[in-house]
N, C-alpha and C positions, 0 to 999 in steps of 0.2 A: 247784253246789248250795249252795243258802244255809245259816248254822246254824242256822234255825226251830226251835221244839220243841214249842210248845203251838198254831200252826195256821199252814195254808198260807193267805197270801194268793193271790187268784187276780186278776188286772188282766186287765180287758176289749181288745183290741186291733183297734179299730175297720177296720186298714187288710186285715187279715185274717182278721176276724170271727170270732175263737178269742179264747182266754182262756189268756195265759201264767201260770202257775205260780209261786211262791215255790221250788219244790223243781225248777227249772228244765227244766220239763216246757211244749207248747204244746196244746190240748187245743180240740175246737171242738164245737157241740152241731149240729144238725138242726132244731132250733127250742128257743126258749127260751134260759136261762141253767140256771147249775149247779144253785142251790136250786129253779125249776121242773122241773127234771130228775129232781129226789131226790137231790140229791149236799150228802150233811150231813160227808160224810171226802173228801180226797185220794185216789183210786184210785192215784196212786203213792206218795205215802209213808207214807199213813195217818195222818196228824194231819187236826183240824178245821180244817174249809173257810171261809175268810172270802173274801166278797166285796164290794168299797164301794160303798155307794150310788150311789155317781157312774158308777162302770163299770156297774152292772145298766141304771143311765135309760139311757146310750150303748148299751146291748146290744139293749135293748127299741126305742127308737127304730130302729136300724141292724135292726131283724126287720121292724119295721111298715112302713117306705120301702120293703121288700124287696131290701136291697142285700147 
């Protein structure tokens, strides 16, 4: 578990189509990403959710190819 304190990063992992954790959690959605979901906290540690733009475009493209 990393020492974060004011927000969990969240990184898209295209080979598993989840979304690893900052608070060393692995988490996967049904459709969508975390902020399409409603996810504005970490369900595991409870600090604010950040996600990079670069991982959402990988997320969203990797839902549309259907992969």
């Amino acid at each position: 578990m990393s020492a974060h304190t004011d927000a969990c990063r969240w990184v898209y992992d295209a080979d598993s189509d989840s979304w690893d954790t900052d608070c060393g959690q692995k988490h996967c959605f049904i459709a969508d990403g975390p902020h399409e979901n409603g996810y504005r906290f970490c369900p595991y540690c409870g600090t604010q959710l950040k996600v990079r733009r670069a991982d959402a475009e990988a997320a969203h493209l990797t839902l549309k190819e259907g992969k």
